[in-house]
C-alpha positions in Angstrom: 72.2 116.9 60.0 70.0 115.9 57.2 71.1 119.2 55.1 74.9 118.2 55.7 74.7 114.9 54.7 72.6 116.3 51.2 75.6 118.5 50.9 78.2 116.5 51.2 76.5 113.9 48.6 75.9 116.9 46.2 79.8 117.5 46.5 80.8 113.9 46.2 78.9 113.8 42.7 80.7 117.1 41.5 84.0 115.4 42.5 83.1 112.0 40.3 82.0 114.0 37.6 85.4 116.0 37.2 87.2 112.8 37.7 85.3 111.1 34.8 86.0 114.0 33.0 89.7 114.5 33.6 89.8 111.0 32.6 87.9 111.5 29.1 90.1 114.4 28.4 93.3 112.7 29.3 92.5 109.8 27.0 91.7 111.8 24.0 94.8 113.7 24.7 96.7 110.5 24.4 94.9 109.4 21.1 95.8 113.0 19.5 99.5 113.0 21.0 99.9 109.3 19.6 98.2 110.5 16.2 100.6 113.4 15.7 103.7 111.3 17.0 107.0 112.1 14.7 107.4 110.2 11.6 111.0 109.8 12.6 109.5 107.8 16.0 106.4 105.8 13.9 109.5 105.0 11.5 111.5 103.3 14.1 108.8 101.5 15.7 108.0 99.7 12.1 111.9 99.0 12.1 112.1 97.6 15.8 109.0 95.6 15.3 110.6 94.5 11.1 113.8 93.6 13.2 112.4 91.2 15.9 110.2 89.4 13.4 113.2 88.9 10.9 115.4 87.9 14.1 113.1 85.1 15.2 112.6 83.7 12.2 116.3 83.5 11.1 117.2 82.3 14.3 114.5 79.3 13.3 116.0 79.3 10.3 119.3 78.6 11.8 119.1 76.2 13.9 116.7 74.1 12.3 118.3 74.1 8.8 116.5 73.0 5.4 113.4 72.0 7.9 111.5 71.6 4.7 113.7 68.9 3.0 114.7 70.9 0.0 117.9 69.3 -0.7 116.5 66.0 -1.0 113.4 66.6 -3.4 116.4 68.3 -5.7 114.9 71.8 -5.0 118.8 73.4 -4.1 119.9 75.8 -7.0 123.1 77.1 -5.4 125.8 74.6 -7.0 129.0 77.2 -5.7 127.6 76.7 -1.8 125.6 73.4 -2.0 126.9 70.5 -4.5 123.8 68.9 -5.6 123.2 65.4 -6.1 125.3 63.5 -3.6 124.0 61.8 0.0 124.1 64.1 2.7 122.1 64.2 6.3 119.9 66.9 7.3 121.7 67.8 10.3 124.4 69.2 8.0 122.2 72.5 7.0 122.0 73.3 11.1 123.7 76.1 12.1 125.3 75.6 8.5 126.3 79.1 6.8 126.2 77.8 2.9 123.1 76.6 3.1 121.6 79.7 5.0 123.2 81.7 2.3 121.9 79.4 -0.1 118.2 80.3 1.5 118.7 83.9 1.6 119.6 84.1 -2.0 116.0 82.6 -2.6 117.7 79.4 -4.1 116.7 76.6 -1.7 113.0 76.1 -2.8 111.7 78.3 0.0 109.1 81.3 -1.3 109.7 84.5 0.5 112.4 83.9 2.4 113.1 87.4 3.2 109.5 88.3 4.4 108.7 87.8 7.5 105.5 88.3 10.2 104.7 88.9 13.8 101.4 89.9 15.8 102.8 93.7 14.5 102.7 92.9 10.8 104.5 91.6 7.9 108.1 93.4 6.8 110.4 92.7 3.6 113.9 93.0 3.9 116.5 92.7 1.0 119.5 90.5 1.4 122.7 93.0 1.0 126.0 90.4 1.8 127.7 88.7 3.9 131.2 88.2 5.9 132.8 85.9 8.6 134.4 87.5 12.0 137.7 86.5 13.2 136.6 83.4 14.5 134.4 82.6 11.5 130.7 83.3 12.4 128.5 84.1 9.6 127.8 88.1 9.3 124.8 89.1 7.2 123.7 92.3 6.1 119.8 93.3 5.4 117.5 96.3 4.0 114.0 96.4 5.7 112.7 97.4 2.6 109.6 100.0 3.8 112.2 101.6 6.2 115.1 101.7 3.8 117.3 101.0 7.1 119.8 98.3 7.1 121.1 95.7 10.1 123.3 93.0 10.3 123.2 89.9 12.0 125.2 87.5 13.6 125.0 84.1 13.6 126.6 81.7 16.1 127.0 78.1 15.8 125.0 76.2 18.9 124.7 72.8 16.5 128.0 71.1 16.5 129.5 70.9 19.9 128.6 68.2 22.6 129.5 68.7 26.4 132.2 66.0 27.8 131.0 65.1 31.5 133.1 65.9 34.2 134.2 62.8 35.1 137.6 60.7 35.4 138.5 58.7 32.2 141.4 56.6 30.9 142.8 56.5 28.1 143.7 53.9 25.4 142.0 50.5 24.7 143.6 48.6 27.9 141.3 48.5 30.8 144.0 48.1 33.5 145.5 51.6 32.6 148.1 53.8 34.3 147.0 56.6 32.0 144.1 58.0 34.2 143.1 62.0 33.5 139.8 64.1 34.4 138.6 66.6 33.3 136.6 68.1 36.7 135.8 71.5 37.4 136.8 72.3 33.7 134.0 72.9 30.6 135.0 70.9 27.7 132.9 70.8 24.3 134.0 68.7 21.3 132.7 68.6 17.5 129.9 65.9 17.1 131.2 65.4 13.8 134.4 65.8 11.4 135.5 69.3 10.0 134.4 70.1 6.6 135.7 71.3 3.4 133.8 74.6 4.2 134.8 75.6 7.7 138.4 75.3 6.4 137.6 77.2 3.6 136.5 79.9 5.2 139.4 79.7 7.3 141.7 79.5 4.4 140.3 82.5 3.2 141.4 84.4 6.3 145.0 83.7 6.0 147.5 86.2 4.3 149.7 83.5 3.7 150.2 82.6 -0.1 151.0 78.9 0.9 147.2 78.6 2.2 145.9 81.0 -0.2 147.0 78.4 -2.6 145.7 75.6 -0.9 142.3 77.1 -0.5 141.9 77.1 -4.7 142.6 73.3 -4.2 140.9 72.8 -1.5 137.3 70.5 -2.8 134.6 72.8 -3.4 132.6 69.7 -2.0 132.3 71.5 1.2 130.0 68.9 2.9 133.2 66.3 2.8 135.2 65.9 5.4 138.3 68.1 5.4 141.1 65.6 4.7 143.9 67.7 2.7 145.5 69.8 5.9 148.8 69.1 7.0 149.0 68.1 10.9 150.3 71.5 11.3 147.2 73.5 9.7 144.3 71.0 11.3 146.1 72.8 14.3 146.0 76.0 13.2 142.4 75.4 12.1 141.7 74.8 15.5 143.3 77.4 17.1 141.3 79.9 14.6 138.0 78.7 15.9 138.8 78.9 19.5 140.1 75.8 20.4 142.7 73.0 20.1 142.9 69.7 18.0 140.9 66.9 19.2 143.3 64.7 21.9 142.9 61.2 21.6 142.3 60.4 25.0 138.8 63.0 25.1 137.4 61.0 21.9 138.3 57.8 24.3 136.2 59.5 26.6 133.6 60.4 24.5 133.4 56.9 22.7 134.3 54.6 25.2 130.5 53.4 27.4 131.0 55.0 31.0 132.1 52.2 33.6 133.1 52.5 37.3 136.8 52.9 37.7 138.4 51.3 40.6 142.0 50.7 42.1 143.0 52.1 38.6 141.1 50.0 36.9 138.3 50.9 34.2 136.6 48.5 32.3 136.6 49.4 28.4 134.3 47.9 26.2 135.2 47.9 22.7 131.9 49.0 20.9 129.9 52.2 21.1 126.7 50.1 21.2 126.8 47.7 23.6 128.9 45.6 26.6 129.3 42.5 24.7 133.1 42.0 24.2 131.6 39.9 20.6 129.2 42.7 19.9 130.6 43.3 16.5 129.5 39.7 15.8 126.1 40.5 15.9 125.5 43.1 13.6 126.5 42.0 10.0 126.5 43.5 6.7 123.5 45.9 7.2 123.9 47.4 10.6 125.8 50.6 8.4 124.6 53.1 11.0 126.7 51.5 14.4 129.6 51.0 11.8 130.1 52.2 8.7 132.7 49.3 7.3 133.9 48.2 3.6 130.8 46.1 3.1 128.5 49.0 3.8 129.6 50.1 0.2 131.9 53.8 -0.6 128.4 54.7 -3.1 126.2 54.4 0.0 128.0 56.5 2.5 125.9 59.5 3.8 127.7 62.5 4.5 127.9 64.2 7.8 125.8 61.1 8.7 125.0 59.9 12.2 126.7 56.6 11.9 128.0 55.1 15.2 127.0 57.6 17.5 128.3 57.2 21.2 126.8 57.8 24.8 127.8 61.3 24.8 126.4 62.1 21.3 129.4 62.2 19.1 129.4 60.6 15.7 131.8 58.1 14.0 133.2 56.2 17.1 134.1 53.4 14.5 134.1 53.0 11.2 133.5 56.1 8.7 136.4 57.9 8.1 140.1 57.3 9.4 140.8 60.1 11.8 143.5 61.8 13.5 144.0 63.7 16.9 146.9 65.1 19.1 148.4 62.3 21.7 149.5 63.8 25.2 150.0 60.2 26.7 152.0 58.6 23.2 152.8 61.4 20.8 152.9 59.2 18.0 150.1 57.7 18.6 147.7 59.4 16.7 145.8 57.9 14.0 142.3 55.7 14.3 142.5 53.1 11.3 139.0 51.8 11.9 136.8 53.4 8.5 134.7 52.3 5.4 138.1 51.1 3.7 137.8 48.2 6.4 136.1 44.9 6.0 133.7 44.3 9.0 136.4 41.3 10.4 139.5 43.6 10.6 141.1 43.8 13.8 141.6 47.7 14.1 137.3 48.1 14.9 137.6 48.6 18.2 137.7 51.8 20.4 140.6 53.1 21.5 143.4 51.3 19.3 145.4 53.8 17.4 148.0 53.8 14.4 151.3 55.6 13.9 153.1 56.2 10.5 156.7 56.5 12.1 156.9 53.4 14.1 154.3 50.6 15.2 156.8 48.6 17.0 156.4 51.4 19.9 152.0 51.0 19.8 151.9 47.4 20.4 152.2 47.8 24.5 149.7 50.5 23.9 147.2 48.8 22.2 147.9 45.6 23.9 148.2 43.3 20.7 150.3 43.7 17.8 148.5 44.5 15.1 149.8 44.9 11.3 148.7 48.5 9.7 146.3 47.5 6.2 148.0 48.4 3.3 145.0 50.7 3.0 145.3 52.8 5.7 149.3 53.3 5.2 148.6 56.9 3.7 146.1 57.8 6.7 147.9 61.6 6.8 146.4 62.5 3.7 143.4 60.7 4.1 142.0 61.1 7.6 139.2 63.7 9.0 139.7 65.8 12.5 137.7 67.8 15.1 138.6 69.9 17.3 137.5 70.3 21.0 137.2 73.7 23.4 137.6 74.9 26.8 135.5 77.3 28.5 
């Protein structure tokens, strides 16, 4: 018994040792076979691993804009993408092609731009071009430099859209309203803010049609303005090229209007963005630029692409700003929203949901409820007024 259990412990220690030695052997096989891997497969690991680090960071770079305030401190040297020296808000480099352009061209006061790190290393790609796809998204085109391969990039615009509840709105300024709509079990997403000189550029620039070929060389290199110089027709056709439709007025009621239970037909409106107070404008005088943005705010102080009256569902420019003009389901003509910085603080037409027609304003005054006389300013609002546009998904 004794002699067994000797043997069978003698044979237990020859089985652990070749274990311990298959192991040892299978390890230093592994360290040679990794050693001697192809060139061709160590070459595309460094490129995998350059790709994911130049991914995350221009995905940063993206979203996040000129993070580092460049434009302000003057540090922008890109005059034929980024004017220099006028007012504009921050949020206007976000998911902003020129200025990315502008950053990988090494001219927005970043160092390096093109090198970028992870836990794998750091990789130096070259900057090769750009393009836009059908429905304008920014393509760019790199060199990793070690590698010598190339990739391109996408990027898609997750900055300027804002979700429109599912709910049941009215539309129009008049609380006891026949013209009741929803917009349940549908996906809607509208522009935050108006469209610019650049995203119709770069629509322009699309077109084969010399009649907006033309219009593109007059179109203001000023691309953080508001674009105001497309006919009705084209702020449509803008639209439809980036995937949606002109902005109704009755969603930018919606949008603008503070929520309130509707019952028996009847919603309550309240005409500010910023409160419930029917005198609420009252309040604010001369300084409050940022809930309105009104003649005595001052044309040299307006901030482009600013935040200015912002409304419960996060879209800019409820009031105030500039004149703007949608598509009307409900009153066709109606279609204009007079309320801007060519306004003194006092005029009638600051008020959501009122609305301006250059044909005939005998025909808005049920609509509106009161019969308000257009400003002589605001009589050329077609060729003056910004837009958005609003999508369905």
């Amino acid at each position: 018994m004794f002699k067994k259990s000797v043997l069978s412990i003698t044979n237990l220690l020859i089985l652990s040792v070749i274990i311990v030695s298959l192991g040892v052997v299978s390890f230093f096989l592994f360290s040679l076979l990794s050693k001697r891997s192809s060139p061709k497969e160590a070459s595309g690991n460094h490129f995998n691993q350059a790709l994911s680090a130049a991914s995350a960071a221009l995905q940063e770079r993206w979203t996040e804009g000129d993070s580092e305030g460049g434009y302000a401190k003057g540090s922008f040297a890109c005059p034929d993408l980024i004017s220099n020296n006028h007012k504009i808000h921050s949020s206007y480099f976000q998911c902003n092609p020129y200025y990315l352009l502008c950053h990988l061209r090494g001219e927005a006061g970043v160092k390096e731009p093109l090198s970028f790190k992870n836990k794998a290393g750091e990789f130096q790609f070259e900057f090769l071009g750009h393009g836009f796809d059908r429905k304008g998204a920014l393509t760019a085109s790199f060199k990793e430099k070690s590698s010598g391969k190339k990739a391109s990039f996408k990027f898609l615009d997750t900055c300027s859209q804002v979700a429109l509840p599912a709910s049941v709105y009215s539309a129009g300024p008049l609380e006891a309203s026949s013209l009741l709509w929803d917009n349940i079990g549908q996906k809607v997403m509208m522009d935050k803010s108006y469209v610019t000189n650049g995203e119709a550029r770069v629509w322009l620039k699309s077109e084969s049609s010399e009649k907006l070929k033309n219009k593109m060389a007059r179109n203001s290199t000023e691309f953080h303005k508001p674009s105001v110089n497309l006919s009705f027709k084209e702020r449509k056709l803008y639209c439809a090229f980036k995937g949606g439709q002109l902005l109704q007025s009755r969603q930018f009621d919606a949008a603008t209007f503070l929520p309130s239970r509707g019952e028996n037909r009847y919603i309550y409106k309240f005409p500010y963005p910023w409160t419930k107070r029917k005198d609420g404008i009252e309040e604010l005088g001369e300084k409050n630029c940022s809930k309105i943005f009104s003649k005595e705010c001052g044309e040299q102080n307006y901030e482009f692409h600013s935040t200015y009256s912002p409304s419960w569902s996060g879209v800019y420019h409820s009031l105030g700003s500039y004149p703007e003009s949608f598509d009307n389901k409900f009153r066709p003509k109606a279609i204009f929203k007079p309320s801007s910085k060519e306004l003194p603080l006092e005029s009638p037409w600051h008020r959501l949901g009122l609305r301006a027609s250059l044909e005939n304003q005998e025909e808005l005054y049920e609509y509106n409820g009161a019969r308000l006389d257009l400003p002589e300013q605001a009589r050329d609002m077609e060729k003056r007024s910004a837009f958005r546009c609003v999508y369905y998904y």
